[in-house]
N, C-alpha and C positions, 0 to 999 in steps of 0.2 A: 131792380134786383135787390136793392138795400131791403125795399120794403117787404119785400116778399122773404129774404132771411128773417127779418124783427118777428113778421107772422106766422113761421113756421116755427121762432121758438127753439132753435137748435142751440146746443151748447156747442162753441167753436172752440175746437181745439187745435195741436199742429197737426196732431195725429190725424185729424178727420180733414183737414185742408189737404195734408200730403194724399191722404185716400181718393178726394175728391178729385186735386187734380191726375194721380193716375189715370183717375178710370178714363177722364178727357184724354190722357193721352195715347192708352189705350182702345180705345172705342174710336179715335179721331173724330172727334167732337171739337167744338167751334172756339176755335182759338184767340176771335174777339172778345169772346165773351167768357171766355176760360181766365183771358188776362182783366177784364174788368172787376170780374170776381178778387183774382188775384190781389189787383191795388186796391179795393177796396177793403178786403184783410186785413191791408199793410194797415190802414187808415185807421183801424181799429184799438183803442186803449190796449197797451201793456200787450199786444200780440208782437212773435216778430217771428217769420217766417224761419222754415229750418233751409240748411242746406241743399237737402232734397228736393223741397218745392221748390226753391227758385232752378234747378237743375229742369226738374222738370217742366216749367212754364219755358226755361230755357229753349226746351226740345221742343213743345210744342211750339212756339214761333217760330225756331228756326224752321220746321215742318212746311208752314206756311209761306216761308220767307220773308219773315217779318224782320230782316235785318236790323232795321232802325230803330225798333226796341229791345231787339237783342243785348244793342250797345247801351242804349240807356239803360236795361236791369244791371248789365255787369258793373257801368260806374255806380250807380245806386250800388251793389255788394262791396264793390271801392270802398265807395265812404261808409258805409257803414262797419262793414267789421271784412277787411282784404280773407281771413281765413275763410269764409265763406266760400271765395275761389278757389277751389281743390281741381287735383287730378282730375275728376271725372266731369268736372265744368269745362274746362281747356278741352278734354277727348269730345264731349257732347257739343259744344259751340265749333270746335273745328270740324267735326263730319259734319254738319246738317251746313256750313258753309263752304267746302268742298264737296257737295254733293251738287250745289249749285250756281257754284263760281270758279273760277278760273284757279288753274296753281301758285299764280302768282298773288291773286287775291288771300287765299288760303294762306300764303306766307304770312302776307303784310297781317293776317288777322291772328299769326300766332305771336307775330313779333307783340303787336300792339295787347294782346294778353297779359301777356310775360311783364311788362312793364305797369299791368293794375294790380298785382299781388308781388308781394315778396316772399310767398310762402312756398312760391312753387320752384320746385327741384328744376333747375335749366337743362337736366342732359336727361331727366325724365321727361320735361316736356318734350323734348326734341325728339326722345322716342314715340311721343305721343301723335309730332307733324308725322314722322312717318310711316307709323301704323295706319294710319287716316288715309295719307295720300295711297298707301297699299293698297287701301280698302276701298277706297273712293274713286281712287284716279287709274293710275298704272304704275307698274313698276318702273317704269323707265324714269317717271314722274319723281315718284319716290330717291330713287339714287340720284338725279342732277340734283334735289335739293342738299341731300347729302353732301354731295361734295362740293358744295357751294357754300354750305352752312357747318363743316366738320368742324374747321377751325375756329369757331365764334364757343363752341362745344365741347365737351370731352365724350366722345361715343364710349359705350362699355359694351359688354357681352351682348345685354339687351339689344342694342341696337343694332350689332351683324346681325345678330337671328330674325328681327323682326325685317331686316331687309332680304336674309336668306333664304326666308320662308316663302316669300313672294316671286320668287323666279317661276319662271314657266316652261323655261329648257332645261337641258343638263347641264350644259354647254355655257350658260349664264351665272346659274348656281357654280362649278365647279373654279370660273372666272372669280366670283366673288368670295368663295370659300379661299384658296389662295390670297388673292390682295387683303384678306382678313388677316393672314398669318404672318402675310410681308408687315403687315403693320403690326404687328406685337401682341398680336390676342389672340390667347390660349382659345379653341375651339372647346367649348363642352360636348355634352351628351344632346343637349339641346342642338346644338350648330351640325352634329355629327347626323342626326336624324332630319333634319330638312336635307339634308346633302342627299342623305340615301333614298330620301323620298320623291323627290328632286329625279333623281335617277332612276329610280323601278317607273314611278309618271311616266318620264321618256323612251321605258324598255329598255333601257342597257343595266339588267341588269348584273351583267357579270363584272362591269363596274363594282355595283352597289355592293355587293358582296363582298369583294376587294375592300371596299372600305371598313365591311363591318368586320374584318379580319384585323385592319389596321386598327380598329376601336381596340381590339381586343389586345393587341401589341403593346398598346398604349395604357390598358386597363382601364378602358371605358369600355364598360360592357354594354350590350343592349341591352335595350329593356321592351316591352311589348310593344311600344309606338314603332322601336326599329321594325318589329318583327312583322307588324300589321304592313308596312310598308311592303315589306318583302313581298308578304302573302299576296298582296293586292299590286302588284308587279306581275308574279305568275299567275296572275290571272289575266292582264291583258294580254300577255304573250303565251293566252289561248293552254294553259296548264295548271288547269283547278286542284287534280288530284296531287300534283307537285305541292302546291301549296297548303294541303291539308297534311301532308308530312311537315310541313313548316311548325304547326303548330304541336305534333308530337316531337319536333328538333328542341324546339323552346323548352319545354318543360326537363328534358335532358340538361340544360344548362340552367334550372331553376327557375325560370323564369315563364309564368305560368297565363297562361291565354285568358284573357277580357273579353267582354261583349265586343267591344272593337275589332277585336279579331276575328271570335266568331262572324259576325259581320261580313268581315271582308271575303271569308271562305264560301261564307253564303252565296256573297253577292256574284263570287267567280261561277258557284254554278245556276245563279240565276242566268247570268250572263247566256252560261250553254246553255242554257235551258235542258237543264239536267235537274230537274224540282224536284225528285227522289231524293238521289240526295244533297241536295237543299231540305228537305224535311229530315233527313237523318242528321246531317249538322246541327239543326235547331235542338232536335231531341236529347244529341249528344252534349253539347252547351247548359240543357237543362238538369243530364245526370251530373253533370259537373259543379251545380251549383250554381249555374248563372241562368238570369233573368233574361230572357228577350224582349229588346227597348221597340219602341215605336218603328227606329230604323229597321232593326230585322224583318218586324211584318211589314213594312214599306216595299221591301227587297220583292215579299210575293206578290201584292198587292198592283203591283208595275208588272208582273207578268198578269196577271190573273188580268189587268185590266186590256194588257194591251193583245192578250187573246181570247177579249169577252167572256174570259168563264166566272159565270155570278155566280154558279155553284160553291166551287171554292175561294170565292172571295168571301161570300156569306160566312162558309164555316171556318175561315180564317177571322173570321171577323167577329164572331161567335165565342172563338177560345181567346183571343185577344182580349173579350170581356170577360170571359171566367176566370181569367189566370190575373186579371187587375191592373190588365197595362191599357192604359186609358190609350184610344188613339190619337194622335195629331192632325194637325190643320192637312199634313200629306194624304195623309189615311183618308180622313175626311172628302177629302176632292178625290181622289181616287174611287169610293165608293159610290158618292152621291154622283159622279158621273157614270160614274158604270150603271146605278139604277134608272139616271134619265135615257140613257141608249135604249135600255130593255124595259124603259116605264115603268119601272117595279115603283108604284106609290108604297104600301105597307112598311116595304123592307126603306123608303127612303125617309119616312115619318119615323118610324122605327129609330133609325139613326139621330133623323132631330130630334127626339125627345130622349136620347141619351144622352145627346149634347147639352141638352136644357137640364137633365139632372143631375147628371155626373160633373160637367164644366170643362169640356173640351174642345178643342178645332175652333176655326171660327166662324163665328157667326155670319160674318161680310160677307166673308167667298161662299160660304154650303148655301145660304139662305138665297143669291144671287139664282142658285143653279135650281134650287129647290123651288122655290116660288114661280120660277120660268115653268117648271115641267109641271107646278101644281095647277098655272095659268092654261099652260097645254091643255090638259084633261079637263079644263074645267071647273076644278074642285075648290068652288068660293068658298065652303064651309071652312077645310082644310087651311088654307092659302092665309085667314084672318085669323083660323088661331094661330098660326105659327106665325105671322105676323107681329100681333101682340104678346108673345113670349118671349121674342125676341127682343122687345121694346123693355116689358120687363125687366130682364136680363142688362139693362143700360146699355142696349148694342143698337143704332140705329141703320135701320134697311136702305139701303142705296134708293136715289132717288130714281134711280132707272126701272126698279121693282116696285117701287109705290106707282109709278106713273101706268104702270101696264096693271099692275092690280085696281087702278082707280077705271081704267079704260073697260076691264073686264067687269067690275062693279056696275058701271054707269050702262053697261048693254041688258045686264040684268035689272035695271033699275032701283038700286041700294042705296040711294040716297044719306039715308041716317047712316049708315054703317061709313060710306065715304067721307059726312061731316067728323063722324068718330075718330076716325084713320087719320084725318088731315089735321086735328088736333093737335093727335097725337104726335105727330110727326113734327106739328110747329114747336111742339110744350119740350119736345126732345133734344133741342139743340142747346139745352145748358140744365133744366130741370131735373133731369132722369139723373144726370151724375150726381145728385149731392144724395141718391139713396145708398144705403148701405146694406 
């Protein structure tokens, strides 16, 4: 690897290391050789890695589970310069180890943190074990550590909301919105909107309501996150139209509807499959000044898909590109599988080479589905350029789709084209990243 940096002549910089290793960590690329790169930087005269590279070799080992060098980077950031270890070190080292270790391991690895820096806030970290275990483990997870670890700690606002938001009843939330109170902490607007969200989730909302009256007693007003909540409440308890008055209530009290809302009005009547209007809400969103994000066309594109109509998924998919909202990786699989049902090759090539120019969705998942249905038909031409655009792009194709593109090759007998491919495919597991 050395020799082949010296021969290509690159001026290393941090900028271009951190670039580099992104793209490994996004593309999930090889993480042996991600980190040999890595120490081999370090080795280099008068270089010294930023923060963010080692955050993100961070990630990508832990990805791996490469535990045992997890620990040796963080004591190497130790001894070298402790500020190194930031917030977002502690947050990235405890998910990628509570994604694959026990809770209790997860502790011992935030204790043993906490004790290689002196820079890090103790009641922020503490917020940080239990955002993780919310995210990672369970909630239930999350509170025995709490209350095991309150007293080593001082909890603040952040940490009721970050445990309040994770409830999954009403009944849990409304249990811990009280023992918040019993212990001396003023609830904000934040603590007040997981409660009521909390609550419309569950369907009671004549709760929820209740409370945002008491907000209001209290001079904590709602703000639109209350109000989305509401809206997407009467929506499960089957009352779309209820809930588009929600959104002419709010603006009576100042307080003026977001895409989030829209959204959610949408989504009640995709839900009925009421898509009239569903399209009058989108419309009406847009006299209003607002843009429809990805999730809005998402909301049709789940009906469209799940009652086969490529008609209007096409022309939703159509204005989605003329109006400049690029789709996402949802949109993506939503479409490209609706055109492998219905075989539509054009309209699915179509979409890959949006993706290849515009830089949207992903590459892994659509190219999986794409190169499956292009194997279907046949279409070896097709199948090898998207192939290598893909490769291009620094994104490499799952070995499950080279293997069957190799199998479809070798009955056509492409010999050169398969030495080509399998090249490519070797040269791809650390070379393609260091292009810009």
């Amino acid at each position: 690897m050395a020799e082949l940096l010296e021969k290509a002549g690159v001026s290393l910089s941090t900028e271009l290391i951190d670039g580099v290793l992104k793209r490994v960590r996004f593309s999930h690329g090889s993480g042996s050789q991600a980190f040999e790169f890595f120490c081999l930087m370090a080795r280099q005269r008068g270089f010294f890695h930023s923060s963010y590279s080692y955050d993100t070799m961070l990630y990508i080992l832990g990805r791996e589970r490469k535990f045992e060098k997890v620990w040796g980077l963080l004591r190497e950031m130790r001894i070298k310069d402790q500020s190194l270890i930031t917030p977002r070190t502690l947050q990235i080292v405890l998910a990628r180890i509570a994604k694959a270790c026990s809770v209790r391991q997860t502790v011992e690895s935030f204790t043993r943190i906490l004790r290689y820096s002196k820079h890090l806030d103790s009641t922020d970290s503490f917020n940080a074990l239990l955002r993780t275990l919310c995210q990672e483990k369970s909630m239930g997870d999350a509170r025995n550590v709490y209350h095991s670890l309150k007293r080593s700690f001082r909890p603040n606002i952040l940490t009721f909301n970050i445990l309040l938001s994770g409830w999954k009843t009403p009944q849990e939330a409304e249990s811990f919105f009280g023992e918040m109170i019993e212990l001396g902490c003023k609830p904000d607007l934040v603590s007040y909107n997981c409660l009521v969200d909390a609550l419309c989730k569950g369907r009671e909302l004549d709760k929820a309501l209740k409370i945002v009256q008491m907000m209001r007693e209290k001079e904590i007003y709602p703000d639109v996150m209350t109000y989305t909540s509401i809206i997407g409440g009467l929506g499960l308890m089957g009352q779309p139209d209820k809930a588009c008055e929600v959104l002419k209530e709010m603006r009576e009290h100042g307080c003026y509807p977001d895409t989030p809302a829209y959204n959610a009005a949408i989504r009640n009547f995709c839900i009925a499959r009421r898509l009239g209007d569903a399209y009058r809400s989108m419309d009406e969103m847009v006299m209003k000044g607002l843009s429809p994000n990805p999730t809005t066309y998402n909301l049709f594109f789940r009906c469209f898909y799940q009652s086969n109509d490529l008609s209007s998924a096409w022309s939703m998919y159509q204005r989605m590109m003329e109006t400049g909202c690029l789709p996402n990786t949802q949109t993506c699989m939503f479409l490209i599988k609706l055109f492998k049902r219905q075989e539509k090759l054009e309209m699915s090539l179509r979409l890959w080479n949006d993706m290849v120019e515009r830089g949207f969705g992903s590459y892994t998942l659509v190219s999986d589905i794409l190169f499956d249905m292009l194997c279907d038909l046949g279409k070896l031409i097709e199948v090898e350029k998207c192939f290598l655009q893909m490769i291009d792009k620094g994104q490499k194709p799952s070995n499950a789709a080279f293997k069957r593109i190799k199998v479809l090759m070798e009955l056509a007998n492409r010999q050169e084209a398969i030495t080509y491919l399998s090249k490519k495919m070797e040269a791809f597991a650390f070379s393609p990243q260091l292009k810009e």
